[in-house]
MOPAC internal coordinates of N, CA, C and O (Angstrom, degrees):
PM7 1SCF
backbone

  N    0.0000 0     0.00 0     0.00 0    0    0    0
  C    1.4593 1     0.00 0     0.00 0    1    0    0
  C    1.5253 1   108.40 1     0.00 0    2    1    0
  O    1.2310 1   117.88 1   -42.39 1    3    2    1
  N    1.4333 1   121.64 1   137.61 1    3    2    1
  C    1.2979 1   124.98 1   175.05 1    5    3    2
  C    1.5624 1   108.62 1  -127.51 1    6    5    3
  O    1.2310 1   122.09 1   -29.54 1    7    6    5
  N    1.2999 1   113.61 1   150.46 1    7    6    5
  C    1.6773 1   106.13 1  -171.83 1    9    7    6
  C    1.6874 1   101.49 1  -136.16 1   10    9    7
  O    1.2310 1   120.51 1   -48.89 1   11   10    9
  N    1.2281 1   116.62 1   131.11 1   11   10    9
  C    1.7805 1   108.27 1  -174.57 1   13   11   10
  C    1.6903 1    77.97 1  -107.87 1   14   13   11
  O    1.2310 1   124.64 1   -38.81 1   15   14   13
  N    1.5292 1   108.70 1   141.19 1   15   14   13
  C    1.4184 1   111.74 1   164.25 1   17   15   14
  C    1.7981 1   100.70 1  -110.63 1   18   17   15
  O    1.2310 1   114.65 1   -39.72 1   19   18   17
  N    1.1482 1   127.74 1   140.28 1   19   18   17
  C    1.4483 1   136.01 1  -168.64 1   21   19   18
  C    1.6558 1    94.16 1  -104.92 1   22   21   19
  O    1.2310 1   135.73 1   -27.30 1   23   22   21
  N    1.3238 1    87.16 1   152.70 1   23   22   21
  C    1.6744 1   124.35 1   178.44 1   25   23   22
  C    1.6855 1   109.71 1   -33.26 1   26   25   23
  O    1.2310 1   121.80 1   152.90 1   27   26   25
  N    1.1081 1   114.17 1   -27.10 1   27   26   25
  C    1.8346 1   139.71 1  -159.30 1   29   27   26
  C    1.7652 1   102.54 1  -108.61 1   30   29   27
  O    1.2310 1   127.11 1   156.47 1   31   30   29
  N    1.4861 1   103.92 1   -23.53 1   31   30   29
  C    1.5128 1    98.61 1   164.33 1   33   31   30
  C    1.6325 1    83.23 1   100.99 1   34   33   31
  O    1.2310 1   107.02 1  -164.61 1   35   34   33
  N    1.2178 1   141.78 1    15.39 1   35   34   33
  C    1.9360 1   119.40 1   167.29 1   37   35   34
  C    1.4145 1   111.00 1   -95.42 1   38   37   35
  O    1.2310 1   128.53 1   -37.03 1   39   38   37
  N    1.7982 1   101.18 1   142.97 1   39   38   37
  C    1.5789 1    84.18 1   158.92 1   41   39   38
  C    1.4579 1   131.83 1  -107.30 1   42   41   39
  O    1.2310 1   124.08 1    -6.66 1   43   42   41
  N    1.5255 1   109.79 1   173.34 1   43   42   41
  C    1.6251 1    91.73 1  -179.45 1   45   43   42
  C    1.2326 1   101.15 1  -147.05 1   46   45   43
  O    1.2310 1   118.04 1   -76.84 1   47   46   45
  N    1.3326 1   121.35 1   103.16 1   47   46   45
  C    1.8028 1   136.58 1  -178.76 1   49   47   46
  C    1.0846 1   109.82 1   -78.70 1   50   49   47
  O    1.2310 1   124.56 1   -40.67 1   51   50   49
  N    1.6876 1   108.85 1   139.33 1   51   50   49
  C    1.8233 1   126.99 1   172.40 1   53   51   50
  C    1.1826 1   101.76 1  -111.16 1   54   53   51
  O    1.2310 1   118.70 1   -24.22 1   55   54   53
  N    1.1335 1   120.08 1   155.78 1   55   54   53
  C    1.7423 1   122.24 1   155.81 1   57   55   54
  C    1.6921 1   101.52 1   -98.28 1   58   57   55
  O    1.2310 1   113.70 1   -82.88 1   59   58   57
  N    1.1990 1   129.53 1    97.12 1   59   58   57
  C    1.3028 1   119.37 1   152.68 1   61   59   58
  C    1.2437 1   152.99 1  -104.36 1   62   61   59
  O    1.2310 1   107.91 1   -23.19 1   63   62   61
  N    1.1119 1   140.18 1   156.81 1   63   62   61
  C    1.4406 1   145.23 1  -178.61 1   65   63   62
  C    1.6949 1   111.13 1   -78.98 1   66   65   63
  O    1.2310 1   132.98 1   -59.32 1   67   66   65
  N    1.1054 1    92.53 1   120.68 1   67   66   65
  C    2.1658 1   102.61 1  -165.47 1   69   67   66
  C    1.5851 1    83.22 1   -83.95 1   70   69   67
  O    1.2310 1   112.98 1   -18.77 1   71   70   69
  N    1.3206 1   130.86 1   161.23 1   71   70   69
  C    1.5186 1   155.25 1  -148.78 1   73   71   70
  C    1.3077 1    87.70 1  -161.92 1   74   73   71
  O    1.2310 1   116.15 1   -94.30 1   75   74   73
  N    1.1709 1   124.93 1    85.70 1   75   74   73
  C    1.7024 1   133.79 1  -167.53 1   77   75   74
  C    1.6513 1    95.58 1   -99.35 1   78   77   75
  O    1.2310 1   120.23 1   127.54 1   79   78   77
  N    0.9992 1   117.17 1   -52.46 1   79   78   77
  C    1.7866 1   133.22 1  -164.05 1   81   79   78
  C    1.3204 1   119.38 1   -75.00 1   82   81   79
  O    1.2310 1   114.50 1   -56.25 1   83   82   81
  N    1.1998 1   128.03 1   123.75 1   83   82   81
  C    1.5974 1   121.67 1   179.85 1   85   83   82
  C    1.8948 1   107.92 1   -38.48 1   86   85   83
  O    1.2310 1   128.82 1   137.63 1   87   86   85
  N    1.6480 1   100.62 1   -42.37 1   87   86   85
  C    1.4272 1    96.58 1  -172.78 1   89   87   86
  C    1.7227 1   111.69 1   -73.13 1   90   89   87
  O    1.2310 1   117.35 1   146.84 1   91   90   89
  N    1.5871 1   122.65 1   -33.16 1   91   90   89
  C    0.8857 1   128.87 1   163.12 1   93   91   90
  C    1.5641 1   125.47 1   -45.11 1   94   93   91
  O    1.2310 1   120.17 1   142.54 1   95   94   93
  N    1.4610 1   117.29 1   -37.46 1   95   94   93
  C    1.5232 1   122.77 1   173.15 1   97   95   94
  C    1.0959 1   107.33 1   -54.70 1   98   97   95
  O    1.2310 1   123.71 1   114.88 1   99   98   97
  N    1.6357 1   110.49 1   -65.12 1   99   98   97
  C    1.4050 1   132.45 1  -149.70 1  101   99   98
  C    1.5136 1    95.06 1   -64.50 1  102  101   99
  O    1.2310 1   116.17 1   148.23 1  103  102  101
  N    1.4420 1   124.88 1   -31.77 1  103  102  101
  C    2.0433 1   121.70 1  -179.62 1  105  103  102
  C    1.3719 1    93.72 1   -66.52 1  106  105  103
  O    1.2310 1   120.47 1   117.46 1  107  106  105
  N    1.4124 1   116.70 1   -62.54 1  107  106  105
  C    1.5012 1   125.68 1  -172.13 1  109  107  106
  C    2.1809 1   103.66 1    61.89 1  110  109  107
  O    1.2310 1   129.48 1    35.54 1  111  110  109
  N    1.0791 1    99.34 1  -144.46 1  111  110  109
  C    1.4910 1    88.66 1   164.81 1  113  111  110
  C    1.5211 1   132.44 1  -107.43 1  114  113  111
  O    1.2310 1   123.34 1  -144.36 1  115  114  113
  N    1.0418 1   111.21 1    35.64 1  115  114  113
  C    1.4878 1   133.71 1   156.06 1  117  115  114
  C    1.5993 1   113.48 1   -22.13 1  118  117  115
  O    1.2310 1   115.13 1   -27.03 1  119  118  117
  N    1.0724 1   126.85 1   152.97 1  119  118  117
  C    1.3727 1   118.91 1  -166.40 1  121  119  118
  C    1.4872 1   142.29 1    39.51 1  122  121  119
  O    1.2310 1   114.72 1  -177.01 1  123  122  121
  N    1.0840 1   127.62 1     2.99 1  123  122  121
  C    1.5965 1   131.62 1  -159.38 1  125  123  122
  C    1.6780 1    92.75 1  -112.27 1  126  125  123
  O    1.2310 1   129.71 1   -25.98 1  127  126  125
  N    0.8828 1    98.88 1   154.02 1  127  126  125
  C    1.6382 1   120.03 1  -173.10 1  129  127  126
  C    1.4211 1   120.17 1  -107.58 1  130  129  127
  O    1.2310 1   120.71 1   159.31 1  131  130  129
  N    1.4632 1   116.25 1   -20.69 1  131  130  129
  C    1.2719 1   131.95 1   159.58 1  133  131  130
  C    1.2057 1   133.07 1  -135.82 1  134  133  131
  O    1.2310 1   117.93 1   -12.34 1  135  134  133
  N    1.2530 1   121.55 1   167.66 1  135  134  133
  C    1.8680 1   122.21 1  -174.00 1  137  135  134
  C    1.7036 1    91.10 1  -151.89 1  138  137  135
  O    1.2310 1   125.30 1   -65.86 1  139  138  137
  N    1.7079 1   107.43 1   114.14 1  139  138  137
  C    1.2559 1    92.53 1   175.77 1  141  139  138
  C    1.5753 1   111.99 1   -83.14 1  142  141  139
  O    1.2310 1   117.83 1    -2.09 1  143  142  141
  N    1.5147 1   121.74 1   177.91 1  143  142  141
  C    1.4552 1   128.88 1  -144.97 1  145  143  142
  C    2.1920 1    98.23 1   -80.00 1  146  145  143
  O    1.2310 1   108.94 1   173.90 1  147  146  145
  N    1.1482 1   138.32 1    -6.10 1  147  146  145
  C    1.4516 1   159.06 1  -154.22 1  149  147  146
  C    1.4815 1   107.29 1  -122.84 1  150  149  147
  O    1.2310 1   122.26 1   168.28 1  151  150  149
  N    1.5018 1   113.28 1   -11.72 1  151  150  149
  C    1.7183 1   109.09 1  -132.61 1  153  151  150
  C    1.9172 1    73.68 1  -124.73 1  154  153  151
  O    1.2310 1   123.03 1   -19.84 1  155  154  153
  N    1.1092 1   111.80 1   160.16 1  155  154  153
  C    1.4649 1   137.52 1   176.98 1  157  155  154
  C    1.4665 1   129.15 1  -174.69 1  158  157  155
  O    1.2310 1   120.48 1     3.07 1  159  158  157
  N    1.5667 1   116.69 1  -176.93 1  159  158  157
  C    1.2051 1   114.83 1   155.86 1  161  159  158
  C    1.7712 1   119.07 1  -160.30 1  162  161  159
  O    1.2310 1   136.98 1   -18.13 1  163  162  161
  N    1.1435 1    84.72 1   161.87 1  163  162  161
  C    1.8406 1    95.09 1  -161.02 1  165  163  162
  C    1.6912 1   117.43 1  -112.25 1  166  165  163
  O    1.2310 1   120.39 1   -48.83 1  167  166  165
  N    1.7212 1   116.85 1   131.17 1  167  166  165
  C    0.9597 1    88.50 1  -155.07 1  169  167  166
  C    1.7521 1    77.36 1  -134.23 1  170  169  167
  O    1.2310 1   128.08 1   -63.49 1  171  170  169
  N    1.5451 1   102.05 1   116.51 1  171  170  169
  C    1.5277 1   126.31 1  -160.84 1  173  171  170
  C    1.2066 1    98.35 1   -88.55 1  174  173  171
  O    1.2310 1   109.72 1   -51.36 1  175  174  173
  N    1.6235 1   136.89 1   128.64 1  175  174  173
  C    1.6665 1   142.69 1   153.18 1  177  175  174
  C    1.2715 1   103.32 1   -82.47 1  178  177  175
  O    1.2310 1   121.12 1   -22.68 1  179  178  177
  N    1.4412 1   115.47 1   157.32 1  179  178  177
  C    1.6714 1   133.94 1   162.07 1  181  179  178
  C    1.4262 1   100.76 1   -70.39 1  182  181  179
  O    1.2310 1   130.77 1   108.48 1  183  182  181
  N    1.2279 1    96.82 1   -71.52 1  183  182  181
  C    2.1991 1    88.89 1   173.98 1  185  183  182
  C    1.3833 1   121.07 1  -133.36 1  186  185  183
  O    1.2310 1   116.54 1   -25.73 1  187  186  185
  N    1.4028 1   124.17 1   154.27 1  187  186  185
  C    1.3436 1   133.42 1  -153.77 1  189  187  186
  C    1.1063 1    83.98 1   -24.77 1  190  189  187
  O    1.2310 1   129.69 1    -7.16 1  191  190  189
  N    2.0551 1    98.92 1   172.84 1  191  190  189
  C    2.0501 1   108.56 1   136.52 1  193  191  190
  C    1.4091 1    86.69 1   152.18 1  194  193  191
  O    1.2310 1   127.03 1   -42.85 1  195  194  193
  N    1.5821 1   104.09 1   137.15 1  195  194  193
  C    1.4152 1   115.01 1   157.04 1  197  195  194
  C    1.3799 1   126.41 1   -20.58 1  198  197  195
  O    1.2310 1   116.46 1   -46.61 1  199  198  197
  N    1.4927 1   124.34 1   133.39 1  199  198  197
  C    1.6281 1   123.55 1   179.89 1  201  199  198
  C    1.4220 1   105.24 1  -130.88 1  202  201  199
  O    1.2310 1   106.71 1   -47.51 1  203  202  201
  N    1.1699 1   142.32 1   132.49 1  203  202  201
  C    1.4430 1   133.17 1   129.55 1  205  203  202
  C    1.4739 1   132.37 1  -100.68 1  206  205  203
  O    1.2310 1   124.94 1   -34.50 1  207  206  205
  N    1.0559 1   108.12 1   145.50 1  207  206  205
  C    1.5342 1   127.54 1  -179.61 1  209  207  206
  C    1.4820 1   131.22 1  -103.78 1  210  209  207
  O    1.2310 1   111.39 1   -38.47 1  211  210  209
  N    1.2257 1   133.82 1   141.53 1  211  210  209
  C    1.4395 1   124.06 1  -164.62 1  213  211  210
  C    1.5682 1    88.46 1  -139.53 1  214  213  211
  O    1.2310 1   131.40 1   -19.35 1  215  214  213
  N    1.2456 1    95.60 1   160.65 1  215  214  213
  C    1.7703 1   103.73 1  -174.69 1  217  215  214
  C    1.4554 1   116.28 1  -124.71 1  218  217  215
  O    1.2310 1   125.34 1  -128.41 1  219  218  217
  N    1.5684 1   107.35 1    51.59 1  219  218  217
  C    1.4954 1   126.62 1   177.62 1  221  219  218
  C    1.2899 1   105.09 1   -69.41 1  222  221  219
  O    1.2310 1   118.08 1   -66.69 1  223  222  221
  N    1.3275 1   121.25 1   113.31 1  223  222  221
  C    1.6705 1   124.77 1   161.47 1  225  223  222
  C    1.9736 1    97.18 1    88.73 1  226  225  223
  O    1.2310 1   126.73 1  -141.84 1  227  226  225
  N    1.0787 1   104.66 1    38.16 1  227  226  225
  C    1.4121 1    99.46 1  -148.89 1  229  227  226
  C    1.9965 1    78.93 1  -133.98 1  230  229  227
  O    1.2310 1   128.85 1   -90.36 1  231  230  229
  N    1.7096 1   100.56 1    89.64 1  231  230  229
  C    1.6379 1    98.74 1   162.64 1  233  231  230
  C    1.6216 1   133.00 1   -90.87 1  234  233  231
  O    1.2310 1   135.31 1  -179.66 1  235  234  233
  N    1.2610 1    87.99 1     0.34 1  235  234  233
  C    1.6480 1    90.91 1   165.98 1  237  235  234
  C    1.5569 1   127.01 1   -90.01 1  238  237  235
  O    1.2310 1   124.09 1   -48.63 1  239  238  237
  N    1.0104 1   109.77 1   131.37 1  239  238  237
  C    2.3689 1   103.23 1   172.57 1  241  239  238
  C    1.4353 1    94.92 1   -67.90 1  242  241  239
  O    1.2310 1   137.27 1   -46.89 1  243  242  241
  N    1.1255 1    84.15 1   133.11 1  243  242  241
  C    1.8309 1    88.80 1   175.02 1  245  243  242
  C    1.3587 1    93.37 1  -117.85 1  246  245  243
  O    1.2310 1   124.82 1   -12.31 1  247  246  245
  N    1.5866 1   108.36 1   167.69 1  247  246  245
  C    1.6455 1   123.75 1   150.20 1  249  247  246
  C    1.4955 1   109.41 1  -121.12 1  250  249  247
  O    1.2310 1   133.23 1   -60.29 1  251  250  249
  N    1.6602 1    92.04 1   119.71 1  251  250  249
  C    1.7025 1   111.29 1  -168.88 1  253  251  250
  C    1.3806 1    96.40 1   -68.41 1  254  253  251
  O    1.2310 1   102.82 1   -49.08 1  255  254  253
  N    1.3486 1   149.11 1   130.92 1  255  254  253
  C    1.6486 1   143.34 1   155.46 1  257  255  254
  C    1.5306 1    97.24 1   -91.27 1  258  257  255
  O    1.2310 1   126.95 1   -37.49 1  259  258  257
  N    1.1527 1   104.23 1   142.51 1  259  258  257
  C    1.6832 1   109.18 1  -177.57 1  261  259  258
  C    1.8763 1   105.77 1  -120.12 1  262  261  259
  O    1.2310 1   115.98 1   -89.79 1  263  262  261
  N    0.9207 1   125.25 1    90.21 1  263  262  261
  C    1.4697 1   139.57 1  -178.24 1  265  263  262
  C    1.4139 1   129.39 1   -90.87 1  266  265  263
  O    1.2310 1   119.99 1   -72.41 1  267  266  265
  N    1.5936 1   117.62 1   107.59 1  267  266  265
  C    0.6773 1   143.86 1   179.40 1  269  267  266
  C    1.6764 1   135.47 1   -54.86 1  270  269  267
  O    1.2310 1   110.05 1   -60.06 1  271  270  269
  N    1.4543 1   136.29 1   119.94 1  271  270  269
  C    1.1986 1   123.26 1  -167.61 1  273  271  270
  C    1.9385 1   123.47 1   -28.45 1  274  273  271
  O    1.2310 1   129.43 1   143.79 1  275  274  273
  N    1.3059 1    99.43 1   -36.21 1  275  274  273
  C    1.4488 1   115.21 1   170.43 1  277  275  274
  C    1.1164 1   116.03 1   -39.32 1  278  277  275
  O    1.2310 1   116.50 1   140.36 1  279  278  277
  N    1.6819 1   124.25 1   -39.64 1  279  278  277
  C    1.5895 1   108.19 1  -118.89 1  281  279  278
  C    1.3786 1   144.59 1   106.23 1  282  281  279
  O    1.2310 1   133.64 1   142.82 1  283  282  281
  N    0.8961 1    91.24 1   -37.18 1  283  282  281
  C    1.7847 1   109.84 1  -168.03 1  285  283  282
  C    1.6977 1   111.33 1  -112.17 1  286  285  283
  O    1.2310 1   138.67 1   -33.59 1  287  286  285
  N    1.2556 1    81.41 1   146.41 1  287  286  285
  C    1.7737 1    87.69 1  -177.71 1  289  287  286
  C    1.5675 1   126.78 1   -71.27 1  290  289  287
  O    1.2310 1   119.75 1   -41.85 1  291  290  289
  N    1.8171 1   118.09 1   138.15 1  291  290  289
  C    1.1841 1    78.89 1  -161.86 1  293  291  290
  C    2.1262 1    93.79 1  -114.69 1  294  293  291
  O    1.2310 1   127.15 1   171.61 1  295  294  293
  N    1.5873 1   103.84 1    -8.39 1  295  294  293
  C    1.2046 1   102.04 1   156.34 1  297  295  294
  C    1.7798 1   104.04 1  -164.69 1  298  297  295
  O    1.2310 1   113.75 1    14.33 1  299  298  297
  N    1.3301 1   129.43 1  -165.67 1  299  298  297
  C    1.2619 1   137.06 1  -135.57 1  301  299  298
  C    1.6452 1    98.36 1  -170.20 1  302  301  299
  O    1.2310 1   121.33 1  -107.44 1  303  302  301
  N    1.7485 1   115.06 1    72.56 1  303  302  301
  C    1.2294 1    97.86 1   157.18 1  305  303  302
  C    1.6902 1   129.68 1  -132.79 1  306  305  303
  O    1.2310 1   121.15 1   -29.90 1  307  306  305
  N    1.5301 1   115.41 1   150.10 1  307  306  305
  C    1.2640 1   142.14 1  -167.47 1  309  307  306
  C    1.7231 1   104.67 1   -54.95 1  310  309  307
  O    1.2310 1   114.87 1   -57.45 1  311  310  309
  N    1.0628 1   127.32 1   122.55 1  311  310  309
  C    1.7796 1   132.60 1  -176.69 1  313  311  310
  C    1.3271 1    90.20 1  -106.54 1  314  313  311
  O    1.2310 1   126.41 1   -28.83 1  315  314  313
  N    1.5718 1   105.27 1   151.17 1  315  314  313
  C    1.4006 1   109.68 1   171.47 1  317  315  314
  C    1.9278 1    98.85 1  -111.39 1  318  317  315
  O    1.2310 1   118.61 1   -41.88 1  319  318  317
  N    1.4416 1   120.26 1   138.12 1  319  318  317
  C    1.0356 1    88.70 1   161.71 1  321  319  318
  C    1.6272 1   154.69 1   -65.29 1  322  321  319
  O    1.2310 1   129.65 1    -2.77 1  323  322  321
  N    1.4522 1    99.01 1   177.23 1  323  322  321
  C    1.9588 1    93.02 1  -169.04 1  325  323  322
  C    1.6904 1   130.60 1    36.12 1  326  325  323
  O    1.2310 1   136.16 1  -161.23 1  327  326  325
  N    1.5875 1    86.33 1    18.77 1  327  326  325
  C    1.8694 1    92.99 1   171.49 1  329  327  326
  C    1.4543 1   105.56 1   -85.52 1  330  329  327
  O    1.2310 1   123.09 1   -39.56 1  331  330  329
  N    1.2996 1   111.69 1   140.44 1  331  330  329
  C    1.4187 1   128.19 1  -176.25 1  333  331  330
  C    1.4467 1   134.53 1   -88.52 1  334  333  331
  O    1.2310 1   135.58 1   168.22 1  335  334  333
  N    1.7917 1    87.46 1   -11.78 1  335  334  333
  C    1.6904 1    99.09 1   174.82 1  337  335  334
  C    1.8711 1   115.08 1   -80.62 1  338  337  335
  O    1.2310 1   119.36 1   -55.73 1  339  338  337
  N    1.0602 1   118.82 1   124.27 1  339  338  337
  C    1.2088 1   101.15 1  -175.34 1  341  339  338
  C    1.2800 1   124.74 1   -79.45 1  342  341  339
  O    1.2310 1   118.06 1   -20.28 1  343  342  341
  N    1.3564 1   121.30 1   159.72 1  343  342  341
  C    1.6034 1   128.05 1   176.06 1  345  343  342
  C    1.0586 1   132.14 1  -109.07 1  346  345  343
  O    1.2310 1   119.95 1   -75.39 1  347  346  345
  N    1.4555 1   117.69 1   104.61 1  347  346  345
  C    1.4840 1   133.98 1  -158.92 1  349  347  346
  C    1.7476 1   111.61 1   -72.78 1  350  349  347
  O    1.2310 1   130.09 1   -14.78 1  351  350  349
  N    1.1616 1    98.15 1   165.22 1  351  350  349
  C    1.6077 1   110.78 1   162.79 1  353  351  350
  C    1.3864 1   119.01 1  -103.83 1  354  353  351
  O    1.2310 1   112.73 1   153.24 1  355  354  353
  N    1.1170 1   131.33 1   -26.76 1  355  354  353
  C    1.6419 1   145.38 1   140.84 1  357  355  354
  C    1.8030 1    89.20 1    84.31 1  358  357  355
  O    1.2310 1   129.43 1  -155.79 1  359  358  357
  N    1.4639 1    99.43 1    24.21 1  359  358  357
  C    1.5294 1    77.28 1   154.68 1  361  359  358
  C    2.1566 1    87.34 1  -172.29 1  362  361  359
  O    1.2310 1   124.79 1    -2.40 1  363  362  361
  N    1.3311 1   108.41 1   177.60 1  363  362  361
  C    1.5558 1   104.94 1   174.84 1  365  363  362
  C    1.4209 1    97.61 1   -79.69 1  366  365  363
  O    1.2310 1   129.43 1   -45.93 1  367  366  365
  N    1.9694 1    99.43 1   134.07 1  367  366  365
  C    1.4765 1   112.00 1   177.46 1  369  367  366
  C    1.5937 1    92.14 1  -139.82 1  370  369  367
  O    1.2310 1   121.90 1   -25.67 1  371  370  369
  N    1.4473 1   113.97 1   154.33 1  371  370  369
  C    1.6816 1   128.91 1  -175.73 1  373  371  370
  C    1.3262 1   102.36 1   -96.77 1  374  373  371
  O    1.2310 1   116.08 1   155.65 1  375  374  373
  N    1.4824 1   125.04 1   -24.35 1  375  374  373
  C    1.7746 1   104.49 1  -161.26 1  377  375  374
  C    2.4066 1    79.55 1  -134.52 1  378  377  375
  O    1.2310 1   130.56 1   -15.50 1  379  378  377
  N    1.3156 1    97.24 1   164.50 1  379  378  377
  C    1.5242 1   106.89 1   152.99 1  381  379  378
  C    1.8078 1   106.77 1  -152.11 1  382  381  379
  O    1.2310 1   125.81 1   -58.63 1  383  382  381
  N    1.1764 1   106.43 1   121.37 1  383  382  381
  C    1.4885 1   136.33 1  -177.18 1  385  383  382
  C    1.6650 1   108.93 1   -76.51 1  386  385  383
  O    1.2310 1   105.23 1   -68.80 1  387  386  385
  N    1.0133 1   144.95 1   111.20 1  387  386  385
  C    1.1103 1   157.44 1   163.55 1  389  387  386
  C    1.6172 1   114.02 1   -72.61 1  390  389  387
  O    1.2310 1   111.80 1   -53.53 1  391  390  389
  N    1.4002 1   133.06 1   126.47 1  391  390  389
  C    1.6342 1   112.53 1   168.26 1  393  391  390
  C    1.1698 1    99.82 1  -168.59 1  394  393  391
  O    1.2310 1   116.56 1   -23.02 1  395  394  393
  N    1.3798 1   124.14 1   156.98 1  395  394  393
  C    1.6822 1   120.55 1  -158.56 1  397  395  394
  C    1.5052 1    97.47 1   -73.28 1  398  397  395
  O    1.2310 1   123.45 1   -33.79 1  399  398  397
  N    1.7950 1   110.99 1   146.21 1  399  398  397
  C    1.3632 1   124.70 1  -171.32 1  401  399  398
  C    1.1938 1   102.78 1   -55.52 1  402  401  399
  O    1.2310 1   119.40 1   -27.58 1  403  402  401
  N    1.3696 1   118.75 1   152.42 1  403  402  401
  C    1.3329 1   128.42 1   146.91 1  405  403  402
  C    2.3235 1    91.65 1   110.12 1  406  405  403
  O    1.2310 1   123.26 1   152.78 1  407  406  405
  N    1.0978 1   111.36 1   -27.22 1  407  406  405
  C    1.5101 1   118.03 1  -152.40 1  409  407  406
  C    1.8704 1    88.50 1   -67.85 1  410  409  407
  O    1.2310 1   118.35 1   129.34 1  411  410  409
  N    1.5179 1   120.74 1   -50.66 1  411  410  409
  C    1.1320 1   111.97 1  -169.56 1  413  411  410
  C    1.4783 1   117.23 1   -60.13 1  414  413  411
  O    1.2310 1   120.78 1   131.89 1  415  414  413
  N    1.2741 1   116.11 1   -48.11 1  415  414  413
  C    2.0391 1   109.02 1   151.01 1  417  415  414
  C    1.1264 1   139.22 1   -46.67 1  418  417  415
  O    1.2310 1   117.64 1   140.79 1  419  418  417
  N    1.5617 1   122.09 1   -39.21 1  419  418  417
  C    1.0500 1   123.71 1   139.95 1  421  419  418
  C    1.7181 1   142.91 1   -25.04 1  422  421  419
  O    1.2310 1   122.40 1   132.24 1  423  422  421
  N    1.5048 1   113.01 1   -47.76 1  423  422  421
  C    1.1955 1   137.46 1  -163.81 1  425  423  422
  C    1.8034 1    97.19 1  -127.05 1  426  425  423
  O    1.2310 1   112.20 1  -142.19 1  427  426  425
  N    1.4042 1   132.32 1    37.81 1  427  426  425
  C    0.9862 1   136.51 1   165.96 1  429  427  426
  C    1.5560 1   127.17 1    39.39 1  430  429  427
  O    1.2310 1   125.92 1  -162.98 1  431  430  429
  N    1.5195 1   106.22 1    17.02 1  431  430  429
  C    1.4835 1   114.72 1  -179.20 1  433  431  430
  C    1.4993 1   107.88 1   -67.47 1  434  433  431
  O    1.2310 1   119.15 1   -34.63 1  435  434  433
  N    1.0028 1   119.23 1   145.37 1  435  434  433
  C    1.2181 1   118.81 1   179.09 1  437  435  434
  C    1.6256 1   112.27 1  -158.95 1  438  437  435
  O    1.2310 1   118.31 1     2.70 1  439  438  437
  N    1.2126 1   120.82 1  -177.30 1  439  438  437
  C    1.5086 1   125.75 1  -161.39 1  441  439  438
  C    2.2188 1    97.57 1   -78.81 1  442  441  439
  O    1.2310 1   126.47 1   -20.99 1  443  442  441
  N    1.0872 1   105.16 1   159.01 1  443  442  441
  C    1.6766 1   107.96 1  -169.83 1  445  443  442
  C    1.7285 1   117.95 1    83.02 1  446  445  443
  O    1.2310 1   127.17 1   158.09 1  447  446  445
  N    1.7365 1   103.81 1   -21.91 1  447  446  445
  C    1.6600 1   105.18 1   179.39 1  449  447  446
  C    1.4189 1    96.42 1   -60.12 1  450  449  447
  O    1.2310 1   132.85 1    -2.08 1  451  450  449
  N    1.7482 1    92.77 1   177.92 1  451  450  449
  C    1.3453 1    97.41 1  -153.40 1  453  451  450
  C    2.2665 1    78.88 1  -135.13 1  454  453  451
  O    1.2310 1   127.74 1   -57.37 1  455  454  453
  N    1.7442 1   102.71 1   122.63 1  455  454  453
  C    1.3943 1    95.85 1   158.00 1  457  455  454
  C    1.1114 1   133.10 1  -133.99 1  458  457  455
  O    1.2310 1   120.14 1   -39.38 1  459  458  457
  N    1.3325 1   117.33 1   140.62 1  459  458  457
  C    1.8743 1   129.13 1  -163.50 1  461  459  458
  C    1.6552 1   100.19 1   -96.43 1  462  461  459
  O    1.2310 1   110.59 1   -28.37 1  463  462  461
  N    0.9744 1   135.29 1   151.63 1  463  462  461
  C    1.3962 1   153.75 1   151.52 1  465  463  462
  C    1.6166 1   116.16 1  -138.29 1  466  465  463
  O    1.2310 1   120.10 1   180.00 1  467  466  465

């Protein structure tokens, strides 16, 4: 379970699947056709550091969360699928949050939230 609490004090819990394994990252959610709207996944570093992500084989829109050693968010961006350009964190982050596009606007998450797992 992961919970982002927003700037306004709400929370908003995922159940996700941790991507612990180099090979586990690298699948990420590759192939799957859906992501329900609760449902995510988290993709934990040993220590800080820049990440990018590409969305090869990847039919879901995701919203990349980019997470900061803190806790806290340090930005929030939208993947298109099977685009090949990758999408950075543009700075060192410890965790990256996966969750169907559009959900973090939806649910007022935004960059400065703060998330516990």
């Amino acid at each position: 379970m992961l919970t982002v609490r927003t700037a306004a004090g709400k929370l908003h819990r995922f159940t996700v699947e941790v991507a612990r394994s180099p090979q586990e990252q690298q699948q990420g959610l590759m192939n799957r056709q859906s992501l329900a709207p609760d449902r995510g996944m988290i993709f934990p570093y040993a220590a800080p550091q820049p990440v990018s992500f590409w969305m090869k084989n990847t039919y879901i829109p995701l919203d990349m969360v980019f997470i900061r050693p803190d806790n806290s968010i340090a930005r929030i961006e939208t993947a298109v699928p099977l685009n090949l350009e990758p999408v950075s964190s543009l700075e060192p982050i410890s965790v990256v949050l996966e969750i169907p596009a559009g959900r973090a606007a939806e649910l007022g998450i935004k960059p400065g939230d703060r998330v516990s797992w």
